[in-house]
PAGU-699117 format. One line per field, with one value per residue: x, z, y of N, C-alpha, C in turn; residue number from 1; residue in three letters. Coordinates in nm, 3 decimals, padded with zeros to 5 digits. Each point is the difference from the previous one (the first is absolute). Example, Ala and Ser with C-alpha at 12.3 -4.5 7.8 and 13.67 -1.06 7.14 Angstrom:
2
neast 01.319;-00.035
nup 00.780;-00.072
nnorth -00.569;00.105
caeast -00.089;00.082
caup 00.000;00.006
canorth 00.119;00.119
ceast 00.090;-00.077
cup 00.000;00.073
cnorth 00.120;00.109
num 1;2
residuo ALA;SER
//
This chain:
218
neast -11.264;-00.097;00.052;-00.170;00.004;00.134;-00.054;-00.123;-00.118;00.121;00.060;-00.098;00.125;00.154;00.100;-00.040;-00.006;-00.051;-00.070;00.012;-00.023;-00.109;-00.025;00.007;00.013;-00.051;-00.023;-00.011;-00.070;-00.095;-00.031;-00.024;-00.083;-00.040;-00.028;-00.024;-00.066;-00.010;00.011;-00.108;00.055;-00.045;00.054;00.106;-00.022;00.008;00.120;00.027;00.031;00.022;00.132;-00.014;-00.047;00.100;00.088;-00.030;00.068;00.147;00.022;-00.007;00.078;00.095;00.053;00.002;00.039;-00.074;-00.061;00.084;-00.026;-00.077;-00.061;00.078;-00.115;-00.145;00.027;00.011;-00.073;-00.061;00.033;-00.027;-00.077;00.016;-00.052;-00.114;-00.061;00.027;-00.040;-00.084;00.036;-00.132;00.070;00.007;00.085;-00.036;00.125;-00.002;-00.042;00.091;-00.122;00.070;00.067;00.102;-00.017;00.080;00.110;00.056;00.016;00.078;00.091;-00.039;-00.001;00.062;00.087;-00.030;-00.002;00.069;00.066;-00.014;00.069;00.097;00.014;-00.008;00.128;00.051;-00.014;-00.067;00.086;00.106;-00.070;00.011;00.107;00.053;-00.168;00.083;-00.101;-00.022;00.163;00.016;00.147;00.093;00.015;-00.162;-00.005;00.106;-00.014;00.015;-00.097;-00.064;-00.030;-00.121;-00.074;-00.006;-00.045;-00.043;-00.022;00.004;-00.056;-00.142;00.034;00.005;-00.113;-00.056;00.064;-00.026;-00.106;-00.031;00.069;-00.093;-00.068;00.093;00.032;-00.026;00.039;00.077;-00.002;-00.010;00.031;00.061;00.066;-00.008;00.049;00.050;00.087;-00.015;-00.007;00.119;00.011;-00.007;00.036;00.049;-00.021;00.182;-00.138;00.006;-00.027;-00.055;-00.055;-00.005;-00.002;-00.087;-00.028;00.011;-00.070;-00.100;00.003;-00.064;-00.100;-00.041;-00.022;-00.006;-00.054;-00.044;-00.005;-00.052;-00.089;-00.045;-00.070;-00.037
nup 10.508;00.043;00.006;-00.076;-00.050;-00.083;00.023;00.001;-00.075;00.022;-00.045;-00.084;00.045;00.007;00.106;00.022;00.160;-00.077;-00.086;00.110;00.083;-00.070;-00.024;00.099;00.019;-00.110;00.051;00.092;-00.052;-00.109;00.122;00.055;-00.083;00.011;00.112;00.002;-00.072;00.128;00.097;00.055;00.129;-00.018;-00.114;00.196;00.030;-00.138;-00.062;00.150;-00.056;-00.117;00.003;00.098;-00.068;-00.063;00.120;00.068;-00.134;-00.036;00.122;-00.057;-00.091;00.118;-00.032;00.026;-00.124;-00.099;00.077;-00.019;-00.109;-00.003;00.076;-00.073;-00.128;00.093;-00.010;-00.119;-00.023;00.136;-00.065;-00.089;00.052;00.112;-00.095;-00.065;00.097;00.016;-00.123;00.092;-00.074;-00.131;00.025;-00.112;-00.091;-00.096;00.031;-00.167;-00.075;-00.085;-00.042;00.096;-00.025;00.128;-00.031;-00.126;00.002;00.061;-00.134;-00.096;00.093;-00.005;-00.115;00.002;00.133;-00.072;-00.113;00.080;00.095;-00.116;-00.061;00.074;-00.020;-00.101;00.040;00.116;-00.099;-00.022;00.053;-00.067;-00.113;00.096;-00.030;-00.068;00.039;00.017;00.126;-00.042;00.000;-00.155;00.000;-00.135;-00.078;00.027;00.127;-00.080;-00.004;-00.137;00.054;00.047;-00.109;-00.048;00.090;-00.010;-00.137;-00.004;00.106;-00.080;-00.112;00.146;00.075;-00.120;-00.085;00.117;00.013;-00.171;00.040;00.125;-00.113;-00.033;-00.069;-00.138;-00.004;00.148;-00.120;-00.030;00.142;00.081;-00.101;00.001;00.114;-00.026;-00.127;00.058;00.088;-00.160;-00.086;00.082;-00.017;-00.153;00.018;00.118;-00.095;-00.007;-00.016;00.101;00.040;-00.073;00.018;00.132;-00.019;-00.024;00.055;00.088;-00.072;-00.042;00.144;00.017;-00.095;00.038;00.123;-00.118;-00.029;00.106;00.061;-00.109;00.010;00.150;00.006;-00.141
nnorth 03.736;00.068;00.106;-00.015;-00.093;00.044;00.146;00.087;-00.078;-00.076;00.148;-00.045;-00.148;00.057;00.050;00.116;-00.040;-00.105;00.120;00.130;-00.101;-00.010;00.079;00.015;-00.088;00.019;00.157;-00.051;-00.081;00.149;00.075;-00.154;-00.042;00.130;-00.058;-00.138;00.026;00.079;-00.154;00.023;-00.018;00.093;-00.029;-00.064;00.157;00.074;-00.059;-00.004;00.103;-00.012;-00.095;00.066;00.100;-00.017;-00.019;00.057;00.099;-00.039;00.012;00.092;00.012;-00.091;00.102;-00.145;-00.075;00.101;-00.029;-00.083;-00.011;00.055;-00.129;-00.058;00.076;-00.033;-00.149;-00.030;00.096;-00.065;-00.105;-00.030;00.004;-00.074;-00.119;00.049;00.016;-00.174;-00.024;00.095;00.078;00.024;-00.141;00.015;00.034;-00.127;-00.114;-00.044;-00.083;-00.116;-00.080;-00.056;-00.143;00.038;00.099;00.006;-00.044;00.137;00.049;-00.103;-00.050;00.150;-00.033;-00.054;00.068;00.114;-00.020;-00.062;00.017;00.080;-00.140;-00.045;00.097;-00.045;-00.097;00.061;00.068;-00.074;-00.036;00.070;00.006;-00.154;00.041;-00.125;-00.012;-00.078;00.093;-00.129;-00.050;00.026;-00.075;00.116;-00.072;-00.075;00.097;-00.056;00.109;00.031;00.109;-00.069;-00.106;00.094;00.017;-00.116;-00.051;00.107;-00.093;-00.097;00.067;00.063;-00.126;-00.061;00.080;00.050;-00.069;00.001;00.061;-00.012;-00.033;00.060;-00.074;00.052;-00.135;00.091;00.143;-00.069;-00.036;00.091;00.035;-00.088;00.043;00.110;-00.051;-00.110;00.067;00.058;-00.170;-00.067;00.098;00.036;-00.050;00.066;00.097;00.033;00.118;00.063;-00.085;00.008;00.103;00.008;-00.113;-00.050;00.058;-00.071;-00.054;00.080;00.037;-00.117;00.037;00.080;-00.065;-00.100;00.063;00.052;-00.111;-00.073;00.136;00.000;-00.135;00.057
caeast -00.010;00.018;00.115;-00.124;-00.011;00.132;00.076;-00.150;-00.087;00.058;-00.026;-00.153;-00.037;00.100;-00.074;00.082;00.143;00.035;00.031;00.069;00.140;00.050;00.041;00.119;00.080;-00.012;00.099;00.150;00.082;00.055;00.098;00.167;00.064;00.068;00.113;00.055;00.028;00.073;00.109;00.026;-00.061;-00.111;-00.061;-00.065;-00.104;-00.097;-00.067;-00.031;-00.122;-00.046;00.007;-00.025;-00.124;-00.057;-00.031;-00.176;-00.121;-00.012;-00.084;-00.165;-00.090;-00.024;00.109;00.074;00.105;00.018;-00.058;00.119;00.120;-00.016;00.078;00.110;00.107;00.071;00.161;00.101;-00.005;00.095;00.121;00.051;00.018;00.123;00.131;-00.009;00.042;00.159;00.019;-00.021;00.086;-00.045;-00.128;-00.136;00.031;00.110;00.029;-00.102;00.093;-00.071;00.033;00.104;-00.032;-00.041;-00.115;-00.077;-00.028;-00.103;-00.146;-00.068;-00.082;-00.079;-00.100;-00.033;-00.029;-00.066;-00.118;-00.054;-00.026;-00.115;-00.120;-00.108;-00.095;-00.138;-00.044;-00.085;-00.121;-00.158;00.031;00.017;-00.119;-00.064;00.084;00.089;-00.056;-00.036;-00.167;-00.075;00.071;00.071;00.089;00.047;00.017;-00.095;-00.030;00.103;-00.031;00.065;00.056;00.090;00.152;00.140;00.074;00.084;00.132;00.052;00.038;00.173;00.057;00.085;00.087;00.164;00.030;-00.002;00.103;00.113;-00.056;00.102;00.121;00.000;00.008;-00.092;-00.127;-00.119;-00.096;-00.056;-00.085;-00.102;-00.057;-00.078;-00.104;-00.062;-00.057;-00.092;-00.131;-00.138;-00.126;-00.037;-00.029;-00.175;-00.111;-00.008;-00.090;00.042;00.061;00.111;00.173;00.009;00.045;00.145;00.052;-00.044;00.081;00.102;00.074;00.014;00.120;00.053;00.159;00.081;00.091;00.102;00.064;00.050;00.087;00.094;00.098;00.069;00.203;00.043
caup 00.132;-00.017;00.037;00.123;00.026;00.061;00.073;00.073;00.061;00.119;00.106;00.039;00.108;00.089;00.106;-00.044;00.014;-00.071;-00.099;00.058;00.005;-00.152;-00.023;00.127;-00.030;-00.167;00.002;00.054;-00.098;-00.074;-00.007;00.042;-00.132;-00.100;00.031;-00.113;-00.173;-00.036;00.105;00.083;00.113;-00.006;-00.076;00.079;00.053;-00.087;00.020;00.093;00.033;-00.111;00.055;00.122;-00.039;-00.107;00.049;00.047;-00.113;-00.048;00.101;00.008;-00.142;-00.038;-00.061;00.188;-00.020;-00.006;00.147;00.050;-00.124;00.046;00.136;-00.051;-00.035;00.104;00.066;-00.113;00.020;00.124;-00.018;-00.135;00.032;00.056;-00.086;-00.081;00.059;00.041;-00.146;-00.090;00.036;00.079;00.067;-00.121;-00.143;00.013;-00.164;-00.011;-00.034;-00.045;00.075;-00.034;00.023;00.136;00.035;-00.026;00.160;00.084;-00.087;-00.018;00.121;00.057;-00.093;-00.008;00.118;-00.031;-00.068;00.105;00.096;00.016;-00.021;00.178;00.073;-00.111;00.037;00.087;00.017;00.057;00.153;00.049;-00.001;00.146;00.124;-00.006;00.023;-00.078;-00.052;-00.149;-00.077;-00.095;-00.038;-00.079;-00.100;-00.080;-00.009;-00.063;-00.123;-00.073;00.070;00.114;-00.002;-00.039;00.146;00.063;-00.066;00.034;00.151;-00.023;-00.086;00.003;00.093;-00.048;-00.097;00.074;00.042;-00.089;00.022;00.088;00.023;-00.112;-00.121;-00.164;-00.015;00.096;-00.031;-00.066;00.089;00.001;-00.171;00.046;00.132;00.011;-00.087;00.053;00.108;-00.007;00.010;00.162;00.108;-00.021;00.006;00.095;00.018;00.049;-00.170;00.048;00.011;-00.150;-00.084;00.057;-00.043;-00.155;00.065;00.104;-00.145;-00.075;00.069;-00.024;-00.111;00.043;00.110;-00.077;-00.084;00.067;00.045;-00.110;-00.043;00.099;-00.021;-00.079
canorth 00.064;00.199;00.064;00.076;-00.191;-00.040;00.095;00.002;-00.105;-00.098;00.095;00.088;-00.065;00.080;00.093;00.163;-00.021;-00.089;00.079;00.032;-00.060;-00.028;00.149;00.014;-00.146;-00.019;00.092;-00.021;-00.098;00.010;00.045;-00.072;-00.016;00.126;00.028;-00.096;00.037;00.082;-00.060;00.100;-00.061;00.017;-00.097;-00.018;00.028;-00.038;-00.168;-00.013;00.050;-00.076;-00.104;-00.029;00.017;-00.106;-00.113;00.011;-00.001;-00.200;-00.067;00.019;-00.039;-00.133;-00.034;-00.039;00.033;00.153;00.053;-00.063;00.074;00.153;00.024;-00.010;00.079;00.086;-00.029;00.009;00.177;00.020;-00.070;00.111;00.148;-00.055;-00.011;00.164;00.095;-00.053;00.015;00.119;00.141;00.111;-00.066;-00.007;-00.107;-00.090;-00.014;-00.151;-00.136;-00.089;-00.109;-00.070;-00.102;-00.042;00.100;-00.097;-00.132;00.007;00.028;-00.135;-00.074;00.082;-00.004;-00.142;-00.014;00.071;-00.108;-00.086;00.102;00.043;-00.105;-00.096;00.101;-00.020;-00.145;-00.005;00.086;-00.040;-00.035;00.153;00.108;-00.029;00.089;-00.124;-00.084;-00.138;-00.149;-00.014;00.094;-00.095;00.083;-00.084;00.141;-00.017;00.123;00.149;00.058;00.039;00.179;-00.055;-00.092;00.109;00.052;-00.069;00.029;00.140;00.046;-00.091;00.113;00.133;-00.004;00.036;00.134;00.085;-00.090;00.041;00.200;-00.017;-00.041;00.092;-00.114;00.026;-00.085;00.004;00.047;-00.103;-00.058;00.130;00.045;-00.112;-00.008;00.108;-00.051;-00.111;00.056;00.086;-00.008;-00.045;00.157;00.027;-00.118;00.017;00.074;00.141;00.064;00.111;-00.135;-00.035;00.085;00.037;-00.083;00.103;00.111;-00.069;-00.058;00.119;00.028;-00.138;00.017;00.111;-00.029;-00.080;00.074;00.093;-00.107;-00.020;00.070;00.057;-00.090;-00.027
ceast 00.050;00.090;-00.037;00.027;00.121;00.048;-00.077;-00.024;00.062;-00.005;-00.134;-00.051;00.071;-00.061;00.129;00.179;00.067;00.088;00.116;00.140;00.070;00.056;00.138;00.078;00.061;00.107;00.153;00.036;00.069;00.137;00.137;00.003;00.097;00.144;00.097;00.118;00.114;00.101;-00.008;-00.049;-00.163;-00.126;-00.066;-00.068;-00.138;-00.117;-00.033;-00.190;-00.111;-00.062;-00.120;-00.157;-00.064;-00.020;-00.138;-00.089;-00.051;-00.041;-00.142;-00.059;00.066;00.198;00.145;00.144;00.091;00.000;00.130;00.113;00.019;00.064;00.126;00.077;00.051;00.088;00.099;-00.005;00.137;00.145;00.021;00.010;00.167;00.128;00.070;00.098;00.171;00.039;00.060;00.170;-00.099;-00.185;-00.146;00.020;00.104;00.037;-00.083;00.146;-00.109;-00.004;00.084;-00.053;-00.076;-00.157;-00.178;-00.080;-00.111;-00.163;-00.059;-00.069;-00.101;-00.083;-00.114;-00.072;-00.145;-00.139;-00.011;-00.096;-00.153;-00.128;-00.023;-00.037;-00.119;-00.101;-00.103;-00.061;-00.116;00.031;00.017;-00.142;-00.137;00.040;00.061;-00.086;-00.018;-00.116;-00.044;00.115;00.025;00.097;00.030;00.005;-00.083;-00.065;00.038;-00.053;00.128;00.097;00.136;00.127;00.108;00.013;00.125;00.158;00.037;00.039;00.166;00.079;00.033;00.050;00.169;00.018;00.037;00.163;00.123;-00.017;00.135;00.102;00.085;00.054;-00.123;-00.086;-00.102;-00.140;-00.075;-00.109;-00.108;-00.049;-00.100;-00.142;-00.080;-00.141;-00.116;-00.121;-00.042;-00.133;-00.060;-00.076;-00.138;-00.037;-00.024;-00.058;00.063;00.078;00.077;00.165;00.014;00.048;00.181;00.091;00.029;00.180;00.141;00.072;00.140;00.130;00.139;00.136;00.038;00.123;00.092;00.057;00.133;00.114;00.126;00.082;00.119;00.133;00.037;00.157
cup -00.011;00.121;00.224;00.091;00.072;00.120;00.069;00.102;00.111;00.148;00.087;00.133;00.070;00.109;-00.066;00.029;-00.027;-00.122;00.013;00.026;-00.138;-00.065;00.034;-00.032;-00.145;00.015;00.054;-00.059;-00.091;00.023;00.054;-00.142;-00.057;00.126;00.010;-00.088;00.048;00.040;00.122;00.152;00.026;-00.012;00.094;00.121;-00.025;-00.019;00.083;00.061;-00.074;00.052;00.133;-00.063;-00.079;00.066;00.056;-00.092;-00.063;00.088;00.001;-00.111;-00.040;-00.071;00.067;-00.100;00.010;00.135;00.076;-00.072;00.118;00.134;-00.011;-00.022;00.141;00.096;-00.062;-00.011;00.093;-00.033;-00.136;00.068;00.097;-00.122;-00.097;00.114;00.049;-00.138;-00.077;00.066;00.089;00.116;-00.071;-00.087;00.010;-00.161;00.035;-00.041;-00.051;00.134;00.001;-00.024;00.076;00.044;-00.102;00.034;00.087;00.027;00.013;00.124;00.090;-00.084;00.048;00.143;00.020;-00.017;00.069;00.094;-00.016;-00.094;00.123;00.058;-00.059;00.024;00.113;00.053;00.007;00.160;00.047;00.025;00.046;00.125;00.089;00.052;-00.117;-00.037;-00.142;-00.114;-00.084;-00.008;-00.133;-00.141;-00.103;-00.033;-00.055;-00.167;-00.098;00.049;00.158;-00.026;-00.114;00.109;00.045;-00.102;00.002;00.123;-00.047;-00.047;00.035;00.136;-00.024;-00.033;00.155;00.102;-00.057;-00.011;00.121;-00.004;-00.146;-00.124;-00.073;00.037;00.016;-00.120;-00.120;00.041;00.000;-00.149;-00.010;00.071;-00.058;-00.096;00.044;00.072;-00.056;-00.019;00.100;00.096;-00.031;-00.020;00.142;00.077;00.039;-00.134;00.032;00.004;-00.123;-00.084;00.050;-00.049;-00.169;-00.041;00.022;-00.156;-00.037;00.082;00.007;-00.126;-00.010;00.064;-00.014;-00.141;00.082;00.080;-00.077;-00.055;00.085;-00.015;-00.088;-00.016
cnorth 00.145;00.050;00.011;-00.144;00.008;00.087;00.036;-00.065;-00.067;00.121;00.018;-00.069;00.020;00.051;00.106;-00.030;-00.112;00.017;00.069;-00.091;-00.069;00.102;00.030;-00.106;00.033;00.148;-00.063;-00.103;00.026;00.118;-00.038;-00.071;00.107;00.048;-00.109;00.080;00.098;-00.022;00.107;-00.064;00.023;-00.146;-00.106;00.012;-00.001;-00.103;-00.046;00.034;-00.078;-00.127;-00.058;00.033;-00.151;-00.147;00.033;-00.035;-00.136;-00.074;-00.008;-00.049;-00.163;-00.032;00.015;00.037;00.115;00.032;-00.056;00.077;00.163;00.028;-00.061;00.131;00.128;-00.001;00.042;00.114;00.048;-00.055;00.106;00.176;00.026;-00.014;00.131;00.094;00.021;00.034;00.136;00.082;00.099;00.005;00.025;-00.068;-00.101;-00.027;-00.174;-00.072;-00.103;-00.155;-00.094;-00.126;-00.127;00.078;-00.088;-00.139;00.005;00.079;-00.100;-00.019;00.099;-00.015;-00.191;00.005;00.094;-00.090;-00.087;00.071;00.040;-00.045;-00.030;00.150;00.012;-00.118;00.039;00.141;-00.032;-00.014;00.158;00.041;-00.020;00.072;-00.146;-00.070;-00.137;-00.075;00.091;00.116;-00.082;00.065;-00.062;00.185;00.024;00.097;00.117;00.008;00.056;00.082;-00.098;-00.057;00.132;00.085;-00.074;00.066;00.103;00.029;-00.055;00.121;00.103;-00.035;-00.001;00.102;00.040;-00.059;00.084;00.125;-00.016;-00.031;00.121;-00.067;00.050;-00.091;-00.005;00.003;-00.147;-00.072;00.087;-00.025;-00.149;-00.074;00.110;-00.012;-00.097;00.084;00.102;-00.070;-00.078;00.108;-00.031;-00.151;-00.007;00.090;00.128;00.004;00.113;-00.069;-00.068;00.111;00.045;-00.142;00.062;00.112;-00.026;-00.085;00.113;00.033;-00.071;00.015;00.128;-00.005;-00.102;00.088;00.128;-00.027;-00.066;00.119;00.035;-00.128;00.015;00.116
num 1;2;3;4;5;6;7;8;9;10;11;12;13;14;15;16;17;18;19;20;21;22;23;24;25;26;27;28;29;30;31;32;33;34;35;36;37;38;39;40;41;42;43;44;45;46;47;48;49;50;51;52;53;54;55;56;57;58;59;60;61;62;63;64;65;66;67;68;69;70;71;72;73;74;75;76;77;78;79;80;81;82;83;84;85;86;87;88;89;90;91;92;93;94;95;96;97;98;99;100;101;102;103;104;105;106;107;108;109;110;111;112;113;114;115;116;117;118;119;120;121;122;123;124;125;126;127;128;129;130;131;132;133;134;135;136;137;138;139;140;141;142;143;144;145;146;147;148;149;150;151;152;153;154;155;156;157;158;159;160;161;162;163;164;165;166;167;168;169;170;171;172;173;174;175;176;177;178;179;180;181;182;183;184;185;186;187;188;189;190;191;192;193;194;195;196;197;198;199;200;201;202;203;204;205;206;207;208;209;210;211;212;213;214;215;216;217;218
residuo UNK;UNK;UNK;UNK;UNK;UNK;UNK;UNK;UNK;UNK;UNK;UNK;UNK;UNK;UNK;UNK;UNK;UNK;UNK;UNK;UNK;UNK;UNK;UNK;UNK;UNK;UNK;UNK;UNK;UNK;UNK;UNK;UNK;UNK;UNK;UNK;UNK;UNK;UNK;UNK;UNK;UNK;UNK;UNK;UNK;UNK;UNK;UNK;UNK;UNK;UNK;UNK;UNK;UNK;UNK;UNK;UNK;UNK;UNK;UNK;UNK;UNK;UNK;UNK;UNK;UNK;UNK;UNK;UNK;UNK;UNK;UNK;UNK;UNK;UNK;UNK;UNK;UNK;UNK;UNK;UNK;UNK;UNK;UNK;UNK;UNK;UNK;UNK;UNK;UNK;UNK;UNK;UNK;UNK;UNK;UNK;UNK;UNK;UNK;UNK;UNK;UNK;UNK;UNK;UNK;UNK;UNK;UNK;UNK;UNK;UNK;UNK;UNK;UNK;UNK;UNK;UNK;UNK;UNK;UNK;UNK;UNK;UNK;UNK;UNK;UNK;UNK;UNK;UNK;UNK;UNK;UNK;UNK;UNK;UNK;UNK;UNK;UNK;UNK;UNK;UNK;UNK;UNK;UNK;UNK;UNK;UNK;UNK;UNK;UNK;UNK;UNK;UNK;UNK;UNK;UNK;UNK;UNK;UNK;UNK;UNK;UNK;UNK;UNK;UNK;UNK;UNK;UNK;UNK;UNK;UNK;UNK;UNK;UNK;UNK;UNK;UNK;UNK;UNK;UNK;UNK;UNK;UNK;UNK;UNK;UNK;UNK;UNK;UNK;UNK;UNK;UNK;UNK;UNK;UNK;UNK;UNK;UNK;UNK;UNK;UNK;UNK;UNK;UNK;UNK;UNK;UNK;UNK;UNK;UNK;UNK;UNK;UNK;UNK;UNK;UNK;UNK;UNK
//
């Protein structure tokens, strides 16, 4: 499959501002990643903006998880942006820390509660996308493809990574390097080679921002 197959072609059925909000979405992502990196508050307005774009976008193209993950992260934006700010001296930068124990714990169970959650939102998507009319709906998870049940697992992954972003924990970036990974060849099999490549990307930042971090406790 040629470069024209993976990045091209899925566009040529877009409408312009489709593109556009992809565009737009993929900039502010990457730039609350780099302000991430730099521990700087920024990082959730940014995202924010990001965020609220991308739930429309996954909505549209079928990927309820991500499409849940996103409007997540725009609560958590609002709550992390709140905690940073109580955090900081100079209401921009903060210091990180490692995860504790107990914190772990409760990875675990956001993680588990996670994968639930948004298998039965999977479960009954044939019912959703009647607009909840029941005649003639099968419900069940027969319908999920490869690209989906790794939607699902990545909605588990970057709901903690983004938990321990907020609570300013090295760890975060482990999750992200991860997740990030999964979802480059989920994007294009999906057909948004613009969100693939920013994932792509978003790797790349990914250990930056654990490298930069580590240095900062160290």
């Amino acid at each position: 499959m040629d470069l024209h197959t993976l990045f091209i072609k899925p566009y040529e059925s877009y409408h312009t501002y489709q593109i556009i909000l992809e565009f737009t979405a993929t900039f502010f992502g990457l730039l609350s990643v780099y302000f991430s990196i730099r521990k700087n508050i920024w990082v959730y307005p940014t995202g924010i903006v990001s965020t609220v774009l991308y739930v429309y976008i996954l909505f549209k193209f079928g990927l309820l998880g991500d499409m849940l993950i996103n409007f997540y992260y725009t609560v958590m934006s609002v709550y992390g942006w709140v905690l940073w700010a109580r955090s900081s001296d100079d209401h921009v930068h903060v210091e990180v820390s490692r995860t504790t124990r107990r914190e772990w714990l409760l990875c675990s169970l956001l993680f588990v509660i996670s994968l639930i959650l948004v298998t039965a939102v999977y479960y009954y998507k044939p019912l959703l996308d009647t607009q909840l009319s029941a005649e003639k709906v099968i419900l069940g998870l027969d319908h999920l493809d490869w690209a989906n049940w790794l939607d699902v697992f990545t909605t588990a992954i970057f709901l903690v990574g983004m938990w321990l972003m907020a609570k300013r924990r090295i760890e975060n970036w482990i999750f992200w390097i991860v997740g990030d990974l999964i979802c480059i060849p989920m994007m294009l099999h999906k057909g948004l080679g613009i969100t693939s490549v920013q994932y792509l990307v978003f790797t790349v930042m990914a250990i930056i921002g654990y490298r930069e971090w580590y240095r900062s406790l160290k």
